[in-house]
C-alpha positions in Angstrom: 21.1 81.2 31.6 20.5 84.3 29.6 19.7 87.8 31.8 16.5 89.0 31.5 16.4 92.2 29.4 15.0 95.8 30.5 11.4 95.2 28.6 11.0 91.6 30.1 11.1 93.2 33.9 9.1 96.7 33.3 6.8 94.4 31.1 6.2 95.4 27.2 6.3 98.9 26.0 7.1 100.1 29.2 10.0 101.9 29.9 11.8 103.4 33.1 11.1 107.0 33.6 7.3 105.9 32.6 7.4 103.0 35.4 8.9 106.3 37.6 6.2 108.7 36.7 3.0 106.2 37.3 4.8 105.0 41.0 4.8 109.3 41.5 1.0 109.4 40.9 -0.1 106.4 42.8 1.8 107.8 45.9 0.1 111.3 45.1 -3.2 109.8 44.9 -3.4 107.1 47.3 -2.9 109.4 50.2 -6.0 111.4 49.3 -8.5 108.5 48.2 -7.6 107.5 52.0 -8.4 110.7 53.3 -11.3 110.7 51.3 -12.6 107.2 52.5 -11.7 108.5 56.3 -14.1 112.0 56.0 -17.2 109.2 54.4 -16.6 106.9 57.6 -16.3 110.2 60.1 -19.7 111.4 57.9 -21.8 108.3 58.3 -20.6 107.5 61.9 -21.5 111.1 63.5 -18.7 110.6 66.2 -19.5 114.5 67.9 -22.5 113.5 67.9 -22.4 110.5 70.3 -20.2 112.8 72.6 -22.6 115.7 72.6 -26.4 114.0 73.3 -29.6 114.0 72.6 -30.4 117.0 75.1 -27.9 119.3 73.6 -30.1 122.1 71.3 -28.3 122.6 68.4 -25.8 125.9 67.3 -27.5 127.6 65.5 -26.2 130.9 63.4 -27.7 132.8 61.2 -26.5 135.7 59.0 -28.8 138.4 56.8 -25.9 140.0 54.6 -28.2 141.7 52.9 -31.9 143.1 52.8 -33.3 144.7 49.7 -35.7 147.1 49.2 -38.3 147.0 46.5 -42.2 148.1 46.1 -43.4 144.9 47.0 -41.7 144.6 50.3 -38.6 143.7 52.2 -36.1 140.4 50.5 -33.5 139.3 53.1 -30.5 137.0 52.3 -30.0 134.5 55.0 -27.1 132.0 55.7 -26.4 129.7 58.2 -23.6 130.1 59.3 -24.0 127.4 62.2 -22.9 123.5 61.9 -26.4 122.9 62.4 -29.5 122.5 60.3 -32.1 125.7 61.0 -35.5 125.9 60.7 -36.6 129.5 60.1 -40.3 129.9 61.7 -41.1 133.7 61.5 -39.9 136.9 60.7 -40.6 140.0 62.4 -40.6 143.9 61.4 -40.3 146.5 63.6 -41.8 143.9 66.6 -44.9 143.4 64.2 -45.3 139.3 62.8 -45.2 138.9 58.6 -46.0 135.9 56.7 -43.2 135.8 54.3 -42.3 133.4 51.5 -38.4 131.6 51.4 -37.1 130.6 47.6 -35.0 127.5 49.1 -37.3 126.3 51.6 -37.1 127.4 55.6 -34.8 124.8 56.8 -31.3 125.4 55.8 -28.0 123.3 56.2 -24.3 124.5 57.2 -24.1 127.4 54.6 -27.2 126.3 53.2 -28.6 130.0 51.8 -32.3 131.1 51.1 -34.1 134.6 50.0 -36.9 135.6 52.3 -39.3 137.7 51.0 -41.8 139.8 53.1 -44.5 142.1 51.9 -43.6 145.2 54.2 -44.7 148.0 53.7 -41.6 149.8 54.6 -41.3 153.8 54.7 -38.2 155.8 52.8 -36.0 157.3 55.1 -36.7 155.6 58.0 -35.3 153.3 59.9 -36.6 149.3 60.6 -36.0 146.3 62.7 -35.7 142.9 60.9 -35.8 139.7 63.3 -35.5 136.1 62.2 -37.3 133.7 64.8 -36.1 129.8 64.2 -37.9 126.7 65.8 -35.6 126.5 68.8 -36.9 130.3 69.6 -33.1 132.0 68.8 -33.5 135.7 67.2 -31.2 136.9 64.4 -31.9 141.1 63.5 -30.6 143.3 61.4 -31.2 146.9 61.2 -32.3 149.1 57.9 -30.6 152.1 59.3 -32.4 154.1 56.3 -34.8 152.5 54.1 -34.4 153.7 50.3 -35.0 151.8 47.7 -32.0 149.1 46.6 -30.8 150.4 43.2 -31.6 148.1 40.3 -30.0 147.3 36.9 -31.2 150.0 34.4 -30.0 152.8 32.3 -30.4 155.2 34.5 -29.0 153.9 37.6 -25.9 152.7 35.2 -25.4 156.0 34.8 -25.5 157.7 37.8 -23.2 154.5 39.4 -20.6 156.4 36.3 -20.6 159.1 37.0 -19.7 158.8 40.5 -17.3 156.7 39.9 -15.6 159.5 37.1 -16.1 162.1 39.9 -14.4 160.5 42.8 -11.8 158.2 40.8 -11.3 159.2 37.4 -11.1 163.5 37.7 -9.2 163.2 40.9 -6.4 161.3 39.6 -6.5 163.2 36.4 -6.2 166.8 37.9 -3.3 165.1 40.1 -1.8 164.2 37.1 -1.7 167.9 36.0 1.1 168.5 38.6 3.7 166.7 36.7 5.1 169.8 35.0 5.6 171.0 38.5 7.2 168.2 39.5 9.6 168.0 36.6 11.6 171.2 37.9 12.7 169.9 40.8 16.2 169.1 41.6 17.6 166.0 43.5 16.2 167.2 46.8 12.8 168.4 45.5 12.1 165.0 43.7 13.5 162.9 47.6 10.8 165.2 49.1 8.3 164.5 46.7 8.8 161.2 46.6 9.2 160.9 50.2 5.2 162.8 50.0 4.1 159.9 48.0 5.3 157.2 50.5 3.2 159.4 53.1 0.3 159.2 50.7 0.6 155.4 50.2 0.9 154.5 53.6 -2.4 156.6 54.7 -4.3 154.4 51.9 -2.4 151.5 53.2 -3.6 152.1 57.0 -7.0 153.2 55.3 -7.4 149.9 53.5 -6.0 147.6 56.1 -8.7 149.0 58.8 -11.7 148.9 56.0 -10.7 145.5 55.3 -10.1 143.8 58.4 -13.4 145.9 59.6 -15.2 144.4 56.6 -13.4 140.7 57.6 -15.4 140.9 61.0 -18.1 141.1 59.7 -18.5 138.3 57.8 -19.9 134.9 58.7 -17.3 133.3 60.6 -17.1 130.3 58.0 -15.8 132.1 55.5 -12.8 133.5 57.3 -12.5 136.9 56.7 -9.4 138.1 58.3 -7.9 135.1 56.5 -9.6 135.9 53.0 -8.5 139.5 53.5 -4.5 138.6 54.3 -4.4 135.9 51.2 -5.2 138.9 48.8 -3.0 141.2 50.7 0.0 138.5 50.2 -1.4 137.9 46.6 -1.1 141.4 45.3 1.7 142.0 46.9 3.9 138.5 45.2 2.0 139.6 41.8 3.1 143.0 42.0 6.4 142.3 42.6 7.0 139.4 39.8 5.2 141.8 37.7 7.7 144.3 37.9 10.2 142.4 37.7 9.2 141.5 34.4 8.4 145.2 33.7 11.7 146.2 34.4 13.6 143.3 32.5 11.3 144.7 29.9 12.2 148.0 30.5 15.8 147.2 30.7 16.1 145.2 26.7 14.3 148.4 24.7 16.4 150.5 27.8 13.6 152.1 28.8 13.6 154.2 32.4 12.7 152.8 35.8 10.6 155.5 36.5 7.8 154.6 34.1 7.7 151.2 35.8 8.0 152.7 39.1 4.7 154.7 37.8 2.9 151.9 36.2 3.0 150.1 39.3 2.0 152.7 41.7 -1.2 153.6 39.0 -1.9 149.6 39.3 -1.5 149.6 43.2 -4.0 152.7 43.2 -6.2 151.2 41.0 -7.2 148.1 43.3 -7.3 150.3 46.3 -10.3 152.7 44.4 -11.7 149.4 43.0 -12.3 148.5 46.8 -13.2 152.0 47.4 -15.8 152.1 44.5 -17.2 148.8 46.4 -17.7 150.5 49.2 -19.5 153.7 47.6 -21.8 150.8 45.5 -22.4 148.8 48.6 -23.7 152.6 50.6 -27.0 152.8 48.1 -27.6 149.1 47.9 -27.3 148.4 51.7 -29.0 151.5 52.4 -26.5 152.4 55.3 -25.4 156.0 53.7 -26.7 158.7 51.7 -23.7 159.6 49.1 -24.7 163.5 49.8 -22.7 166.1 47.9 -20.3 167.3 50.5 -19.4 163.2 51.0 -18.8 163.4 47.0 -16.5 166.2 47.5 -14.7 164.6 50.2 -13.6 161.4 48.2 -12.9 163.6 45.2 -10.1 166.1 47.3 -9.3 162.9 48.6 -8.3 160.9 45.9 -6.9 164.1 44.1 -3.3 163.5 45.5 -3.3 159.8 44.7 -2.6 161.4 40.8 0.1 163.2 42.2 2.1 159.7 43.2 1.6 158.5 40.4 3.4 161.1 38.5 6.1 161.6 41.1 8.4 158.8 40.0 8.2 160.3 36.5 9.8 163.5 38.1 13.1 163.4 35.5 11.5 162.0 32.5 9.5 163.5 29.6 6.4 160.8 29.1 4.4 161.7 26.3 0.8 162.4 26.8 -0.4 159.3 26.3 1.2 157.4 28.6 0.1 159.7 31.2 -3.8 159.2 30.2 -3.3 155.3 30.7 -2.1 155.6 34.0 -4.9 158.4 34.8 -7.2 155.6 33.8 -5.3 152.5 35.0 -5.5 154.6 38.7 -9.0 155.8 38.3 -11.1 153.9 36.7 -11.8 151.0 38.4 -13.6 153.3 40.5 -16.4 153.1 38.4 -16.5 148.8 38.0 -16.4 149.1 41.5 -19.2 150.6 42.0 -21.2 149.1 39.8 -20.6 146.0 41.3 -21.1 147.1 44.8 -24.2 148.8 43.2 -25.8 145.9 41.8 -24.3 142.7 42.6 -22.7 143.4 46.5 -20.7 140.6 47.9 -19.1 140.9 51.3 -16.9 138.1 51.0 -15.7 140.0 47.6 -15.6 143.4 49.2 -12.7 141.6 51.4 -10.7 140.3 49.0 -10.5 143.3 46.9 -9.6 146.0 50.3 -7.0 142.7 50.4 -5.9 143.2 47.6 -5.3 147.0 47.5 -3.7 146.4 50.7 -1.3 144.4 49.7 -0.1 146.0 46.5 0.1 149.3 47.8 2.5 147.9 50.9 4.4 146.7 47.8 5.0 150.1 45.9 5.6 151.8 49.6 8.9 149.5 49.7 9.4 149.9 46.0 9.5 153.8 46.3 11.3 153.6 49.6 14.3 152.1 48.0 14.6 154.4 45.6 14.7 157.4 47.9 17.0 154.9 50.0 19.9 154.5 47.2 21.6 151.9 49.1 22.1 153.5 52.3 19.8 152.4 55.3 15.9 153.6 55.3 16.5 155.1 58.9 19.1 157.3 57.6 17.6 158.5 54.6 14.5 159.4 55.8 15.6 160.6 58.8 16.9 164.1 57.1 14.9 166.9 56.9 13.3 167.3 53.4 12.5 163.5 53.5 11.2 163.1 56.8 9.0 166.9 55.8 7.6 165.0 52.9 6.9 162.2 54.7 4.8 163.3 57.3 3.2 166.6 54.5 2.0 163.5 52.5 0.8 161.6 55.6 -1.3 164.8 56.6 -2.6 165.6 53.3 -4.5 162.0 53.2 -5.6 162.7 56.6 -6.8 166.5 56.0 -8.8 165.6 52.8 -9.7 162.0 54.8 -12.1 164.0 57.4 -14.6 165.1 54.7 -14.8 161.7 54.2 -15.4 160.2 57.1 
């Protein structure tokens, strides 16, 4: 009796390892075609449902993330937020009934998302009540704190978004930058100090952008899980960060370049996201009509952000960049400033606005502990900044960011 060969019991042209690899892919897929077929049968059979009754009115939730203002009226953005279909059935403003008109229809699914638009004639400068009445009789408002006009895509508003954006991101960091010749006479003290001054720094924009960004997270419809968004792109940056310095440095380390410059690119990159939020945020004040970007508020983020250029260069203390290299991380830290607001500007997204104060968040916590170490040197963080220069630049750096942080706010 003659054994049976390898290709008579896998069958003709197959071979092991491809057997292996087709068994792999049946046992990935199977699982989820089940789980698939289970969510169809859960879907057709409405088990909640049965539980809940006929008597029980539905949830209903609605969110207006944004209303905006043009010469023919008043166009709010609704969601349902709710599990439950909603029926919009009239919109009041300022306690006064409008007809209005509704792009995707007035009856709107979970998440479902339609544009109301009501010919109001609203007044600049004041303020005005929006309510949403459904066919159960639940209200949904939202307040115009000030009515002005929602900025539209054109030349001129362009501009003016720039310029803003070079005022409060791009000069700032630049005239911080001009301290590096300052900073390169220091001795070993000096440059723990100032380094310690730029952790202080960091962690006032890291506070800053935690607060914005789990402030921001609340207020978003609960379905899309802010506080959850936010912490993925704080964890994001901060893994991406850090594999992309290491690469930086292994870089670094075959044409022996110095650790400084990738200590600086990465705090310029840090930066940059946090102003990219913070341009959001100056964007999101014209559109949503909930600030008037006045002049002394313009000064504010501009003294502000002034000392962000001054931790950039800090790490480049002992070296002798060339001038180049300082420009691309002036621009690298400051202008995304200026893409921020133009998004927030034109195309604002609260769910993105999240993501990005994540992001800064997270990338910034990542420098702190990259800078840390260095002052560290191997002995233990509560010694080292524990001694006097250290802790002095510490907290001068922490108060700085909060000095400059009140004309903001």
């Amino acid at each position: 009796m003659t054994p049976e060969t390898p290709s008579t019991t896998l069958g003709a042209g197959a071979s092991p390892r491809s057997v292996s690899r087709a068994r792999l892919w049946l046992a990935a897929v199977v699982p989820l075609a089940l789980l698939a077929a289970l969510v169809i049968v859960i879907l057709q059979t409405h088990p909640a449902e049965r539980l809940r009754g006929a008597d029980v009115p539905p949830v209903e939730r609605l969110t207006i993330d944004r209303a905006v203002l043009n010469p023919e009226g008043i166009v709010l953005s609704v969601l349902n937020d709710g599990p439950d279909p909603v029926t919009i059935a009239q919109v009041t403003v300022d306690d006064a009934y409008w007809a209005f008109t509704a792009d995707a229809g007035t009856t709107l699914d979970h998440l479902g998302r339609t544009r109301l638009s009501v010919p109001y004639p609203w007044v600049q400068g004041e303020a005005h009540l929006v309510k949403i009445l459904t066919s159960t009789g639940a209200a949904f408002e939202h307040e115009i704190a000030v009515a002005v006009p929602t900025p539209e895509v054109s030349a001129g508003s362009l501009l003016t978004f720039t310029l803003i954006g070079i005022y409060v991101g791009v000069i700032p960091v630049a005239l911080g930058l001009l301290w590096f010749p300052l900073t390169s006479r220091l001795g070993r003290t000096g440059l723990d100090a100032l380094l310690a001054l730029t952790v202080g720094l960091l962690v006032f924009l890291l506070i800053d952008a935690a607060h914005e960004g789990l402030e921001a997270a609340g207020g978003l419809p609960g379905s899309y899980q802010g506080v959850a968004v936010f912490f993925a792109g704080a964890a994001g940056a901060y893994l991406g960060l850090e594999s992309f310095g290491r690469w930086l440095r292994a870089r670094r380390a075959r044409a022996a370049g110095s650790p400084g410059a990738v200590l600086a690119l990465l705090v310029a990159v840090g930066i940059g996201l946090h102003n990219f939020g913070e341009g959001l945020a100056i964007g999101a004040a014209f559109t949503l009509g909930e600030a008037a970007l006045g002049t002394l508020l313009i000064i504010g983020f501009t003294l502000h952000n002034t000392t962000e250029g001054l931790a950039i260069v800090a790490p480049l203390a002992k070296e002798r960049p060339p001038v180049p290299t300082l420009i691309r991380l002036g621009v690298i830290g400051g202008a995304p400033t200026i893409a921020g607001a133009w998004l927030g500007g034109f195309f604002y997204s609260p769910l993105l606005a999240v993501l990005f104060l994540g992001l800064g968040a997270g990338a910034i916590a990542q420098v702190v502990l990259q800078i840390a170490s260095q002052i560290a040197g191997g002995h233990s963080f509560a010694e080292r900044f524990a001694s006097g220069p250290i802790l002095a630049g510490l907290l001068a750096g922490f108060a700085a960011m909060y000095a400059t942080g009140l004309l903001v706010g």
